[in-house]
C-alpha positions in Angstrom: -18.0 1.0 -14.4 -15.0 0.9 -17.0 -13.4 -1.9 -15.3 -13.7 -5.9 -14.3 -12.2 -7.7 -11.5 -10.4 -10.5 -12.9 -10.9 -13.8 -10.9 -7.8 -14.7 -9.0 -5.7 -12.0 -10.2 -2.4 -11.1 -9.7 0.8 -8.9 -10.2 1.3 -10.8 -13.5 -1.9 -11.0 -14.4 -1.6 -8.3 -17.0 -0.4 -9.5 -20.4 3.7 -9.6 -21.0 4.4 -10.2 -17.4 6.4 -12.9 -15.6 7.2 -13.6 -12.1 9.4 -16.0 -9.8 10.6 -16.8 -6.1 13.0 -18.6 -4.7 13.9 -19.9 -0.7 16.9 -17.6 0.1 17.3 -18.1 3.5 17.7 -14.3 4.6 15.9 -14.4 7.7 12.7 -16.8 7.4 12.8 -20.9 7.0 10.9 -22.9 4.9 9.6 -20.3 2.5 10.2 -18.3 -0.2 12.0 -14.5 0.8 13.2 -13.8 -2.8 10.5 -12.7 -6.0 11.5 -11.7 -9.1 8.7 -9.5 -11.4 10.1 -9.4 -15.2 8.3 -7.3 -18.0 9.0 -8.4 -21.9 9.4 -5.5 -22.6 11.0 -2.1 -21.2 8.3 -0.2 -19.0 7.0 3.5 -18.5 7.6 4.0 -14.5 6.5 5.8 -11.5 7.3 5.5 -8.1 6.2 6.8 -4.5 8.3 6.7 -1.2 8.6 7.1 2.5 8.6 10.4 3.6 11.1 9.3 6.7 14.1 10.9 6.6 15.8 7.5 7.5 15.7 6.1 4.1 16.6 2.5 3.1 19.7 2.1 0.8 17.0 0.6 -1.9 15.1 3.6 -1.3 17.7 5.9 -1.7 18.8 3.9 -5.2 15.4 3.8 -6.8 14.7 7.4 -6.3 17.9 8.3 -8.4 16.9 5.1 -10.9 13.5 5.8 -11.3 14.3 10.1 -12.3 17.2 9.1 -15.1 15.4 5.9 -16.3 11.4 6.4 -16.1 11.0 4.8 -19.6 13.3 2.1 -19.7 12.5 -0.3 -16.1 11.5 -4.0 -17.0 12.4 -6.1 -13.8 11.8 -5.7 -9.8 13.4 -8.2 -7.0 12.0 -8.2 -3.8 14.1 -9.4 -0.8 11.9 -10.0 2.3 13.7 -10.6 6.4 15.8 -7.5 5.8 15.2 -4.2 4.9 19.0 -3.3 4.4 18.4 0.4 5.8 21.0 2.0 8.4 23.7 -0.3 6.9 25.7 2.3 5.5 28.0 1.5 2.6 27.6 -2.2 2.6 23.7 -1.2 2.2 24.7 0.5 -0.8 27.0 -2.0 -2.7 24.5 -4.8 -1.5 22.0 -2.9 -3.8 23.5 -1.9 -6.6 25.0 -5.6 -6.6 21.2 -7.0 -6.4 20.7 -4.9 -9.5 23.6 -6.0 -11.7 22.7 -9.6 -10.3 19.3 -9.2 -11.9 20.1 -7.1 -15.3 22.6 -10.1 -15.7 20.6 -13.0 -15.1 17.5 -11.8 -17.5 20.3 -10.2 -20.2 18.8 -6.4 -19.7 20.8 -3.4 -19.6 21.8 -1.0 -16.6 19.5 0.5 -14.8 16.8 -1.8 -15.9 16.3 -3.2 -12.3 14.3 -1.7 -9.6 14.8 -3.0 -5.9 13.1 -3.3 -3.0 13.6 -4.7 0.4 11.6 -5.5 3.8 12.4 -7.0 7.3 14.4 -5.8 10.0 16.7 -2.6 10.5 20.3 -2.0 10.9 21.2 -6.1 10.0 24.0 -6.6 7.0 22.7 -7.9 4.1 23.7 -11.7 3.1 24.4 -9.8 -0.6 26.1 -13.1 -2.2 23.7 -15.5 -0.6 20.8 -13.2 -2.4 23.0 -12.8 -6.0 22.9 -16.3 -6.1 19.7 -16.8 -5.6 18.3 -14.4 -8.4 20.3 -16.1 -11.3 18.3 -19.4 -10.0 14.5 -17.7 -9.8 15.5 -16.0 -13.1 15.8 -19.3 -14.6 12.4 -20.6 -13.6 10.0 -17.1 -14.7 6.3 -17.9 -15.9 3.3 -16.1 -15.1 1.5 -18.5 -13.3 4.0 -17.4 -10.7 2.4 -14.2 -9.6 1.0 -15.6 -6.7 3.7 -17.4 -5.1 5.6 -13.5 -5.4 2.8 -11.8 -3.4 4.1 -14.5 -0.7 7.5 -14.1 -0.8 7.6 -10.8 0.0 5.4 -10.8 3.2 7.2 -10.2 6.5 4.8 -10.3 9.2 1.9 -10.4 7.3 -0.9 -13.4 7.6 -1.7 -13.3 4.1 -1.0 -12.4 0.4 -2.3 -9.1 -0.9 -3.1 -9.3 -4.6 -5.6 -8.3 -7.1 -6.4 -7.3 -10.8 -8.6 -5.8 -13.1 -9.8 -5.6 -16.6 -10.2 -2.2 -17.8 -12.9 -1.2 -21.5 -11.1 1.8 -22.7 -13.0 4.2 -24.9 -11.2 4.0 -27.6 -12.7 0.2 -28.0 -9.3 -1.7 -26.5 -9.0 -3.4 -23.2 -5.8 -3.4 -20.9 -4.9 -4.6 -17.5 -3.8 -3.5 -14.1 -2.2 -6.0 -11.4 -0.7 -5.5 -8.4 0.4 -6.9 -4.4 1.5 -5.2 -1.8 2.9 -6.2 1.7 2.5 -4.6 4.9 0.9 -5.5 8.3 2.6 -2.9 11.0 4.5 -0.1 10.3 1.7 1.5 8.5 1.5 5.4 8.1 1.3 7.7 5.2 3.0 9.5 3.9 3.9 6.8 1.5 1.6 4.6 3.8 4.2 1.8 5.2 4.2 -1.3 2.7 6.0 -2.2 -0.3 3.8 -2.4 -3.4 4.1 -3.1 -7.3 1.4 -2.2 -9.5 1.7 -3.7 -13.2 0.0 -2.9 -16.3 0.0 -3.6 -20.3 -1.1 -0.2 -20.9 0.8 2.5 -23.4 1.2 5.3 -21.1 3.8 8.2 -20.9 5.8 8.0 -17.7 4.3 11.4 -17.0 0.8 10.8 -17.0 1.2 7.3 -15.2 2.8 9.5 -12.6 0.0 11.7 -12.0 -2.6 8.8 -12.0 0.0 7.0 -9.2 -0.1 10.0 -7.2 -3.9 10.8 -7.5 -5.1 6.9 -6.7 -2.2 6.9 -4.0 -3.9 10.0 -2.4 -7.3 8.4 -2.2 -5.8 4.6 -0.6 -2.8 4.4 0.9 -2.4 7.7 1.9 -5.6 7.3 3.9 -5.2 4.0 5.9 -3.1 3.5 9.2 -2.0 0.3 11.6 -0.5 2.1 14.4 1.4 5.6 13.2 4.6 4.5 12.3 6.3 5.2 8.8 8.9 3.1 8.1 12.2 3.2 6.3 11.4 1.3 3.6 8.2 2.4 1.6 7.6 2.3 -2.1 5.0 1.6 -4.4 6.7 1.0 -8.0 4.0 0.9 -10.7 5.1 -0.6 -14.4 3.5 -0.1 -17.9 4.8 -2.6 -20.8 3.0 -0.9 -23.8 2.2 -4.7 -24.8 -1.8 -4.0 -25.5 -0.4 -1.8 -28.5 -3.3 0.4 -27.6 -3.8 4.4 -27.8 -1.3 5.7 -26.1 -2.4 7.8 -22.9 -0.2 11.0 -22.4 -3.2 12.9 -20.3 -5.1 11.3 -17.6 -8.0 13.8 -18.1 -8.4 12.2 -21.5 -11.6 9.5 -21.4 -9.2 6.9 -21.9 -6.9 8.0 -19.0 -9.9 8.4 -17.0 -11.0 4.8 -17.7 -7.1 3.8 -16.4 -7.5 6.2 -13.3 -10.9 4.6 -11.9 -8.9 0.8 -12.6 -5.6 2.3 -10.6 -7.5 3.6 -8.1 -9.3 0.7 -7.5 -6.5 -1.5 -7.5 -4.5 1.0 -5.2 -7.9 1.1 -2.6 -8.6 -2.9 -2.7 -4.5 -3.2 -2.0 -4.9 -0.4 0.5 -7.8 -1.9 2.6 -6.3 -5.6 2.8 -3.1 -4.1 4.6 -5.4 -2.8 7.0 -7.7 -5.6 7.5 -4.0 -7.7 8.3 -3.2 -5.1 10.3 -1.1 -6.9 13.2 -2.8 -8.2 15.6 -6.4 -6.6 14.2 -9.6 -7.9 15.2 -11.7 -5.2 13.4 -12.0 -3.8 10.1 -12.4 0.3 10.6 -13.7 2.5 7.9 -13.9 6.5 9.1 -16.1 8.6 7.0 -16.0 12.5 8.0 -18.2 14.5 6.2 -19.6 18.3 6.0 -16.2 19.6 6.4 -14.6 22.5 5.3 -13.0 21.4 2.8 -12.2 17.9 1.6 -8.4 18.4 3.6 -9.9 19.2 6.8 -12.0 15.9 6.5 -9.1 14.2 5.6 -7.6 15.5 8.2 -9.7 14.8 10.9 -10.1 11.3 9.3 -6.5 10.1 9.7 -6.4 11.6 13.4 -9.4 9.1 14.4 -7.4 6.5 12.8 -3.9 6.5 13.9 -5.3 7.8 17.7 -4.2 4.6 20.4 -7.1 5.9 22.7 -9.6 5.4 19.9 -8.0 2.4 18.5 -7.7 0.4 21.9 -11.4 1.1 22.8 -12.2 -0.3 19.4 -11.0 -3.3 20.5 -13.0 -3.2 23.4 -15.6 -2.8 21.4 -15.9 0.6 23.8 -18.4 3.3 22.6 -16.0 5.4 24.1 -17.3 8.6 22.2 -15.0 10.8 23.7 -11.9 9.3 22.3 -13.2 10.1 18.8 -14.2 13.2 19.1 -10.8 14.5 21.2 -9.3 13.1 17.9 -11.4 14.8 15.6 -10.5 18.1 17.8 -7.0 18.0 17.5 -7.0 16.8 13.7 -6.5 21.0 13.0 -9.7 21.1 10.9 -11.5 23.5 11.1 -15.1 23.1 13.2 -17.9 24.2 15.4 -17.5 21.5 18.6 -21.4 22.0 18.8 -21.9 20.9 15.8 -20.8 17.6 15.7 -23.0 14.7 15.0 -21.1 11.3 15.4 -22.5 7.5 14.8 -21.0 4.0 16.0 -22.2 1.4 12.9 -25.3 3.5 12.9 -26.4 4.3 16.2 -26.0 8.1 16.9 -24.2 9.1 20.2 -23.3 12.7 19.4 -25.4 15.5 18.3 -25.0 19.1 18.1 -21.3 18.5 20.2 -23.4 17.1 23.0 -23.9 12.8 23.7 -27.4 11.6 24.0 -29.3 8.9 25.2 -27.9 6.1 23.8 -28.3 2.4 25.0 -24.6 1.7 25.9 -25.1 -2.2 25.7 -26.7 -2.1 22.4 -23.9 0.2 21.0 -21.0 -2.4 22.7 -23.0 -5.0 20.6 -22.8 -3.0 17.4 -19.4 -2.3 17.6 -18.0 -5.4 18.8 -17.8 -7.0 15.4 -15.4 -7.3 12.5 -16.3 -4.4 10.3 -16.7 -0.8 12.4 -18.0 2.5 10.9 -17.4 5.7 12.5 -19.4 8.7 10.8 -18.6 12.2 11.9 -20.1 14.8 10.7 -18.6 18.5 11.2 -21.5 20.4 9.9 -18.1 23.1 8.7 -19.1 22.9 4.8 -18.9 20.3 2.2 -15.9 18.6 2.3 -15.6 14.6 2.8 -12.6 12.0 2.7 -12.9 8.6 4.2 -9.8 6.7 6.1 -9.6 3.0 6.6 -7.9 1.8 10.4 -8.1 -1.1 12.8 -7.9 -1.8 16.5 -5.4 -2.3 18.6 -4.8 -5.6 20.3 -2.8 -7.4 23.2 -1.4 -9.0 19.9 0.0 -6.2 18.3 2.3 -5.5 21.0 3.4 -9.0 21.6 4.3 -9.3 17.5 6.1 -6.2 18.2 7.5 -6.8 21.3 9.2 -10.3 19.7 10.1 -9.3 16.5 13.4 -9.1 16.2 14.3 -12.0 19.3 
């Protein structure tokens, strides 16, 4: 392994990284809604959005930023209670004015800020109440603070999402990848629903950063899901200061860009799996294998249908070894299989072979499947192809978060 977990890391774990917060007041009391993430130097970018054609005002502004400026980004601010999507104009100036606000306050130039926002849809945004708070949590930057950012910009989640590693290059140097993420409903690829920052020391051309975003992406986030729903609001924005002064990395294939892809991906997948395991309202922890596919994007396929179905989802949280459920899922997925050739298992006990259930013990499977970590193995017996997809139940829970969240 190339690459070491770093004990309590964080978003500004990585070396020439800063980070603040501040209590706004946009939608939450008594906490922090507001983080600021602040490189020392100007950054090599890449981003990932939503897919939904109902896209946020931030999300519309960072596309355009992050094509004209992918070398020069050094600062992120994160509003959290309002995802400022569906407010037309207003959503637009409220941006661009949360930009300025931020290039002002940490003396950058134009277009060196990158913006997100998450909360509810369709409300204005309290622009001058937010302007004034970023020229405070400017003030106040230090690393120590990465923490307290993965906070401030949860919504409904229970928890922060953070984590870094240390990654041995190769060529003899070490650099660093950090990162949080938020999310907790609303989770669906494509961009799976959260907002996420990924930060790094590394010297590495804005293209090749871009293809290791996209490959890592494609093997976490793009393979988890809460209940279906893509949101308005995704984007994962990942940042390279260049302050390691290491080899620079123009070609992921190379061994040192191979060193930084297993760290990204890593990252990316630990990120991935703790939005999913605070998945509203989830009791249980899924993982889906699928395996002897057709190819790996039938299994992927048929991985993703298991874990967004309700049906299978609901009798997880019955702990139900409704086998049915799974593989009706796995049918309509669009892969490519033999029904009759099928072999499924519940956390190890087998209740389908060759298409057909067999005698299984359905008390003993209930026990095996009523606790907090749940595999479901499905094998196609189609070809070779694998791809594994991380869900969780569905609870009376869920809907009642969902039911009351904006009243």
């Amino acid at each position: 392994m190339t690459f070491t977990w770093l004990e309590n890391g964080h978003v500004a774990s990585p070396a020439g990284w800063r980070a603040s917060t501040l209590a706004c007041g946009i939608r939450y009391v008594g906490r922090d809604d507001l983080a600021l993430v602040v490189s020392k130097r100007p950054c090599a970018s890449a981003a990932l959005f939503t897919t939904n054609l109902v896209k946020a005002a931030p999300v519309v502004y960072d596309q355009a930023l992050i094509k004209r400026n992918p070398h020069g980004l050094q600062a992120l601010v994160v509003s959290s209670g309002n995802a400022n999507a569906c407010t037309g104009a207003d959503g637009d100036a409220a941006v661009v004015s949360m930009a300025r606000a931020t290039e002002q306050a940490l003396d950058l130039p134009e277009d060196a800020a990158f913006v997100m926002s998450t909360g509810v849809i369709g409300m204005p945004m309290p622009v001058e109440k937010i302007t004034r708070s970023i020229a405070e949590a400017a003030r106040n930057l230090d690393a120590a603070y990465g923490p307290k950012a993965a906070q401030a910009i949860m919504t409904t989640d229970t928890r922060p999402k953070q984590c870094a590693v240390r990654i041995d290059l190769p060529s003899g140097a070490q650099v660093h990848i950090g990162g949080t993420a938020k999310g907790s409903g609303m989770i669906h690829p494509n961009m799976a629903t959260m907002l996420g920052v990924i930060t790094s020391d590394t010297v590495i051309m804005p293209a090749a950063l871009d293809a290791a975003l996209r490959y890592a992406v494609d093997r976490s986030f793009h393979c988890i899901s809460v209940d279906g729903d893509t949101s308005t609001n995704d984007t994962l924005l990942a940042m390279a200061n260049g302050v390691a002064e290491t080899p620079v990395i123009d070609d992921i294939t190379s061994p040192d860009g191979q060193a930084f892809l297993a760290g990204l991906t890593a990252v990316c997948q630990y990120l991935a799996k703790e939005v999913v395991r605070d998945g509203e309202g989830a009791n249980r922890f899924v993982t889906i294998h699928v395996r002897e596919a057709a190819s790996d994007a039938d299994a992927h396929r048929a991985a993703m249908a298991i874990a967004r179905s309700p049906l299978v989802k609901t009798a997880l949280f019955g702990a139900d070894p409704n086998w049915g459920r799974i593989l009706c899922a796995t049918g309509y997925s669009e892969a490519q299989f033999d029904p009759h050739q099928v072999v499924l298992h519940l956390n190890g006990i087998k209740v389908i072979e060759g298409g057909l259930p067999i005698d299984f013990n359905e008390q003993i499977a209930h026990q095996a499947i009523d606790q907090p970590e749940v595999t479901i193995e499905a094998a196609l017996g189609a070809g070779n192809g694998s791809a594994t997809a991380w869900t969780c139940d569905f609870s009376y829970e869920y809907v009642r978060i969902n039911a009351e969240y904006r009243t």
